[in-house]
C-alpha positions in Angstrom: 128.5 113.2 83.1 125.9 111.4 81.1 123.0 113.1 79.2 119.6 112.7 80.8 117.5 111.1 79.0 113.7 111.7 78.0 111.2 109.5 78.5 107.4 110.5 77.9 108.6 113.8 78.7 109.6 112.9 82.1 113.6 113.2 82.2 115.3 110.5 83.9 118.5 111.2 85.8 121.7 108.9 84.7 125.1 109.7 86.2 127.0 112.6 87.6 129.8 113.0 89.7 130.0 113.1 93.8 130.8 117.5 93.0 127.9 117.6 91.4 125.5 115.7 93.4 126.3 117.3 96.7 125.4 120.7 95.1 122.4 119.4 93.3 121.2 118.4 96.7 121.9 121.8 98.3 120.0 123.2 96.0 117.6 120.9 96.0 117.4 120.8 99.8 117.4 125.0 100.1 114.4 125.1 97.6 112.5 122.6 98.7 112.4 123.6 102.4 112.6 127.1 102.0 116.1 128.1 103.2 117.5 129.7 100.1 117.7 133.5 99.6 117.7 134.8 96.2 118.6 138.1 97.5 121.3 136.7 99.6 124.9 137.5 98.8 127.9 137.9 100.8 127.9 139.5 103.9 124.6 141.1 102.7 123.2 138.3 104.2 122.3 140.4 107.6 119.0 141.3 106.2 118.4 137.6 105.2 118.9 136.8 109.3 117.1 139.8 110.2 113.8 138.5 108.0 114.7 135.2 109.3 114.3 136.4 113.2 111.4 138.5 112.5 109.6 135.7 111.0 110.7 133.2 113.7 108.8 136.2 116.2 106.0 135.6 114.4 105.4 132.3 114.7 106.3 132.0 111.0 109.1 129.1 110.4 110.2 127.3 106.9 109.7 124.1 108.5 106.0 122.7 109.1 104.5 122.5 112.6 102.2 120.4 114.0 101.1 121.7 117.8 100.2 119.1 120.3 96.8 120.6 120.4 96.1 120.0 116.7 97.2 116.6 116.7 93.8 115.5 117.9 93.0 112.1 119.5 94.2 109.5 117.3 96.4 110.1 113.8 94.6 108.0 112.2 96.4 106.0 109.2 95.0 106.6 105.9 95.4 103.2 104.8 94.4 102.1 101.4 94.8 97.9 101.8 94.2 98.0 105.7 97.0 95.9 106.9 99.0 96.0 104.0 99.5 99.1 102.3 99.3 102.8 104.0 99.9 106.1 102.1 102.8 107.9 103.2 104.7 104.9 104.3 107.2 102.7 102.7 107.4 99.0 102.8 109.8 96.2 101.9 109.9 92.8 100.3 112.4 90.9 100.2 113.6 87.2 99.2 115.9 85.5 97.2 115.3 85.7 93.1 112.8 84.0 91.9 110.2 83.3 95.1 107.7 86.2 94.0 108.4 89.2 95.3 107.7 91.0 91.7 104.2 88.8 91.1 103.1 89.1 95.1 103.3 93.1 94.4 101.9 93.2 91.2 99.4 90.9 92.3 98.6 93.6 95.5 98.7 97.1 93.2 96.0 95.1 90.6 93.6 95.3 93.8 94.6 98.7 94.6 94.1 100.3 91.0 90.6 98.0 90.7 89.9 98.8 93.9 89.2 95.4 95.5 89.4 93.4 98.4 93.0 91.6 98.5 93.1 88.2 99.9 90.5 89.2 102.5 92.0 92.6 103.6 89.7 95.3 102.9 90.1 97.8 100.4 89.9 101.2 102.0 90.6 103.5 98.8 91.1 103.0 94.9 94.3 104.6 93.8 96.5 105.0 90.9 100.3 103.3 90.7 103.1 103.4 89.1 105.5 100.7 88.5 109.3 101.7 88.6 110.6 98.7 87.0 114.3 99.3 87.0 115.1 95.9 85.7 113.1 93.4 83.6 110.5 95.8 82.9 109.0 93.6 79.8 108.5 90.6 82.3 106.5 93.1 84.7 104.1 93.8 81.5 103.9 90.0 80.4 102.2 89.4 84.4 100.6 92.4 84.0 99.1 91.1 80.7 98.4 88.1 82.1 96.1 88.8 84.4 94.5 91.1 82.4 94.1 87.7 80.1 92.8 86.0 83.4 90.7 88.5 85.7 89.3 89.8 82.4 90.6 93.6 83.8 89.6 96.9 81.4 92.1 98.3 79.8 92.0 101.6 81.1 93.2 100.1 84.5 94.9 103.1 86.6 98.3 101.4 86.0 101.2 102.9 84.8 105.2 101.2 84.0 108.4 102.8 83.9 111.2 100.8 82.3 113.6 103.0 82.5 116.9 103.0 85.2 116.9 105.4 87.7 119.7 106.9 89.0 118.3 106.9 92.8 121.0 108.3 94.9 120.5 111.4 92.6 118.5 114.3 93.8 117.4 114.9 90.8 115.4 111.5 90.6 112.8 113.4 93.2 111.4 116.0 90.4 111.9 113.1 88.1 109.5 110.7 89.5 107.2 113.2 90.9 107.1 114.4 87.3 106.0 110.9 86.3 103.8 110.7 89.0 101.3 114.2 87.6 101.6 112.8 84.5 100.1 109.3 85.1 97.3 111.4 87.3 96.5 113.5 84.7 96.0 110.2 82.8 94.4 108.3 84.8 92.1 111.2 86.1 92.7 109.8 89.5 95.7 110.4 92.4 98.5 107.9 92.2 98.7 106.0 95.8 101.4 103.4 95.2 105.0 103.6 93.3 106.6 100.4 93.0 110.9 100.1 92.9 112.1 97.2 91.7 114.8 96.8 92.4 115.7 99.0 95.0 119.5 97.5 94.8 119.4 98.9 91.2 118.5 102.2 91.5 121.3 102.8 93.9 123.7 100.8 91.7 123.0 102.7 88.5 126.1 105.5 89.3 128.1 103.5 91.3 126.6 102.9 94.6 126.9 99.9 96.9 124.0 98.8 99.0 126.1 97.6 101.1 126.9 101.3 102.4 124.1 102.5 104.9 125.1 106.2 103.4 124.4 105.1 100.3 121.0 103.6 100.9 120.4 106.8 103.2 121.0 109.2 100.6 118.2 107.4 98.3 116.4 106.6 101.0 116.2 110.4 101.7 115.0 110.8 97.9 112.4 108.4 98.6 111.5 110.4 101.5 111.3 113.5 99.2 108.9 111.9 96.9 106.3 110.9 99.8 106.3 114.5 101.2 105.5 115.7 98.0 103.0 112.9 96.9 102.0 111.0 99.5 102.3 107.9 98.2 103.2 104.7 99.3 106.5 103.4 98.3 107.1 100.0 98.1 110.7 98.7 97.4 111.7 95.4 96.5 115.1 93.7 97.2 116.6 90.5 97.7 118.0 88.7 100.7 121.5 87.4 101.8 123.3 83.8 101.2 121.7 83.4 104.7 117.9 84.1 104.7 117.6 84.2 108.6 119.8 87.4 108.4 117.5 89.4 106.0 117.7 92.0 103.8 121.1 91.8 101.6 123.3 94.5 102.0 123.3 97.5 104.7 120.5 97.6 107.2 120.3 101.1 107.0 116.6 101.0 104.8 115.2 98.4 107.7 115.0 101.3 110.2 113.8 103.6 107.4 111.0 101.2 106.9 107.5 101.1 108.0 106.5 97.3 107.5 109.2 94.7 106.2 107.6 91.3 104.7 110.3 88.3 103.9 108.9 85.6 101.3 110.2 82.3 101.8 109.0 78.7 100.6 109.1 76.4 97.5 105.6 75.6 95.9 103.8 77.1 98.9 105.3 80.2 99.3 104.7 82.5 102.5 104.8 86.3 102.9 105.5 87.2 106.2 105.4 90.5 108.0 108.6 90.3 110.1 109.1 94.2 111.1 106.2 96.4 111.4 106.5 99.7 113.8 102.1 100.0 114.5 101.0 96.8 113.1 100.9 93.0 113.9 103.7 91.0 112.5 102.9 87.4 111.2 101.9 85.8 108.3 100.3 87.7 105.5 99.6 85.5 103.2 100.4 82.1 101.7 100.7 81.6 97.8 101.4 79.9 94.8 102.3 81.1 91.2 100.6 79.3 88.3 102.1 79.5 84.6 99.9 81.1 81.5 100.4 81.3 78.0 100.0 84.6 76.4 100.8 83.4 73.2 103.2 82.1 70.7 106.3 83.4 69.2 108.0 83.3 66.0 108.9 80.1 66.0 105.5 79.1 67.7 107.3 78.5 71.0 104.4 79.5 74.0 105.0 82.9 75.6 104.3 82.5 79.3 104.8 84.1 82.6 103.9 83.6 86.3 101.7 84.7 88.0 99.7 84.7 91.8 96.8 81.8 91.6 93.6 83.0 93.2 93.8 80.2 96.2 95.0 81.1 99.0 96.5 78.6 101.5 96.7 80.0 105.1 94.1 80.8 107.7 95.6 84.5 107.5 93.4 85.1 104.4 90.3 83.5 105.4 90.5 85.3 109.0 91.1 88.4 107.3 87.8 87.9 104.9 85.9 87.1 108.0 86.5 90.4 109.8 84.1 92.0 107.2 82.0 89.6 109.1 82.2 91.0 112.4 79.5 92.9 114.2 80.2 96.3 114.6 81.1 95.9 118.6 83.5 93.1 117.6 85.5 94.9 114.8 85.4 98.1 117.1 87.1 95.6 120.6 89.6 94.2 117.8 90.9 97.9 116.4 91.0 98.7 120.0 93.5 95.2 120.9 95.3 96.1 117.8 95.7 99.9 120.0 96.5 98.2 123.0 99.3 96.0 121.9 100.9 98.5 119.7 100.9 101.0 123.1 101.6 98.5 125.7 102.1 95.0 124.0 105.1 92.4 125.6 106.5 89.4 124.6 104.3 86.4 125.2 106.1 84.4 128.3 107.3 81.0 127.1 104.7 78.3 127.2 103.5 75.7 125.2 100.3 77.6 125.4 101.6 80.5 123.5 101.5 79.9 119.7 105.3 80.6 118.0 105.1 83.8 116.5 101.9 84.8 118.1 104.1 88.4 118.2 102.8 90.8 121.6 100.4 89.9 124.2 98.4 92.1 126.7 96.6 91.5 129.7 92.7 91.2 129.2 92.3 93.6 132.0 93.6 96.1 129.6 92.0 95.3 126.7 89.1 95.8 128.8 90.2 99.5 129.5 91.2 100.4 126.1 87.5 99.1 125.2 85.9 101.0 128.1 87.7 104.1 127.5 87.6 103.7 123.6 84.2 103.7 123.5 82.9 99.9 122.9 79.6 101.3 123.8 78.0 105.0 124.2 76.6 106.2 127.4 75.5 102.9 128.9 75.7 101.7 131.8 78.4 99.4 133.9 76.5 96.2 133.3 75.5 97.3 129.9 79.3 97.3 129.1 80.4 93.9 131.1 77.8 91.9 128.4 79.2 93.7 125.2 82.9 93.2 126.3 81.9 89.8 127.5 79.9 89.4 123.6 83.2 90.4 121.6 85.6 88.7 122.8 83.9 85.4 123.2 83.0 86.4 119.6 86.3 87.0 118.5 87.4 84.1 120.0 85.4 81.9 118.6 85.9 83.6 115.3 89.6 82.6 115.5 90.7 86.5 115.8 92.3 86.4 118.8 94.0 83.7 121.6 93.1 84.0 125.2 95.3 82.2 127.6 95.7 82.7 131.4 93.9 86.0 130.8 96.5 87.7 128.2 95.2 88.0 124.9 96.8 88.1 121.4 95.8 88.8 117.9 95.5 85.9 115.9 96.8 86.3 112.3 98.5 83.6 111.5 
């Protein structure tokens, strides 16, 4: 087994053998969730299930619970890019090498750690990330540099890189990166809300894994799981698709299910980042985007040093709809949170028509919408009429504003 290896005083797991991993995760499964006994030996153990059923009488149990009465009426998600990024989730990009993925993400955690607007969707919380850049690390901090060059960004920017590979499929990579994650906090004085993989095919690669095995990507996806509980960050992992694009992710599909939003890049100059699995958000376009080149400088031999990086245009309707929700009156952005609801709960395919936009994803009747808005609250304590004219008010509104499709009374939301 290889030595680990220290790095800013974070140790970064390597290699080790299929023995040692499974008892490495025993362990590290037993103390994380509580079901070790260091008094346990043997037979002795009788005691340990004894404790274990009084505690269970108790109401006690190793395992959080959440009671349906303490849910409350909406879990709300704590999003920190609404529409993009979430904390506690995990998201995917994916396209073939060299269409982005790396600039489009390290384009999206600059907003986060300034704690910006990006591309018109609203910045709900500033947070600190970390960039897990398991291959071509010094490229990640020439675009980094760049826009720094560019957007004129302070150097004391919340942002942190790891060059370093990770062994992911090891459970040691979960104290690891957690490890890194205090640290950068500490540093930046200010909770960490993204981590960046890239590439997500490398980190189960670096001991001998396939991503073409769904146990494989399960046992990091796991890791990754492990991380989030203990953090709460958002993970955002980057791969690459197949020789066919239409078929997605390359490899095992097993990290599609484990996902909470999917977004495929495809294009040439113009380059679009879709949203093409989502499990409580619209799919559609995201946004549309080019790369420009900048010179950082010259080398030796007085060669220019450039990268690329995201221009500031953006080419879509997507972004500009998404800047004109700040827009909206209060009634309007309150009827569109409660479509977004609506179609999520009770959304079906649009039926096929010419009418129907492609992609438009999940329509709902208008009579519902109408009841989500009634019962949600659209307006407080007034009376029947009183809600007819501000239903009737935000959705013309919305309309109008490009934010939504009506047709043959179902209604859609109108990204893209």
């Amino acid at each position: 087994m290889d030595a680990d290896h220290p790095e800013n005083g974070v140790l970064i797991p390597c290699r080790n053998t299929t023995r040692e991993r499974r008892s490495a995760d025993d362990a590290g499964y037993e103390e994380g969730y509580g079901f070790g006994n260091a008094n346990h030996t043997g037979d002795a153990g009788d005691t340990g299930k004894e404790q274990k059923a009084h505690n269970a009488g108790n109401g006690q149990t190793s395992i959080p619970l959440t009671y349906f009465g303490e849910i409350g009426e909406t879990a709300r998600k704590q999003w920190i890019l609404k529409g993009v990024i979430a904390k506690g989730e995990t998201s995917s990009w994916i396209a073939p090498p060299g269409k982005g993925k790396s600039a489009l993400l390290i384009d999206i955690v600059i907003h986060v750690a300034v704690g910006t607007d990006w591309r018109g969707y609203r910045s709900k919380e500033r947070c600190g990330v970390v960039y897990f850049a398991l291959e071509r690390a010094d490229l990640v901090k020439r675009r980094l540099q760049a826009h720094a060059k560019r957007d004129k960004l302070e150097p004391d920017l919340p942002i942190a890189v790891a060059g370093q590979v990770i062994d992911l499929m090891n459970p040691a990579c979960v104290a690891a990166i957690v490890s890194a994650i205090r640290a950068a906090e500490t540093k930046f004085g200010l909770s960490v809300g993204v981590i960046v993989i890239d590439t997500f095919a490398k980190g189960i690669a670096a001991s001998g894994g396939d991503e073409d095995k769904a146990k494989d990507q399960n046992v990091t996806l796991a890791n990754l799981r492990r991380i989030q509980e203990q953090t709460g960050v958002h993970v955002a992992i980057i791969g690459h698709t197949g020789k066919d694009e239409s078929r997605g992710a390359r490899g095992s599909n097993a990290h599609v299910g484990d996902t909470d939003v999917q977004v495929q890049l495809r294009g040439d100059d113009i380059k679009t980042a879709e949203i093409i699995k989502a499990n409580d958000q619209p799919e559609g376009v995201l946004t549309r985007f080019k790369l420009e080149t900048l010179e950082l400088g010259r080398d030796e031999d007085d060669d220019a040093i450039t990268t690329a990086i995201l221009t500031a245009e953006t080419f879509d309707e997507a972004g500009a709809q998404a800047k004109a929700r700040s827009k909206l009156s209060a009634s309007e952005k309150r009827a569109l949170e409660l479509l977004e609801r609506a179609i999520i709960e009770a959304g079906q395919p649009a039926p096929p028509s010419e009418q129907f936009p492609r992609n438009i994803g999940k329509v709902v009747p208008l009579a519902l919408w109408r009841e989500y808005c009634l019962k949600g609250g659209l307006t407080s304590g007034e009376s029947e009429g009183a809600f007819r004219k501000a239903f009737i008010r935000a959705h013309t509104g919305l309309a109008a504003a490009h934010r939504v499709g009506i047709w043959e009374n179902l209604v859609w939301l109108a990204y893209n």
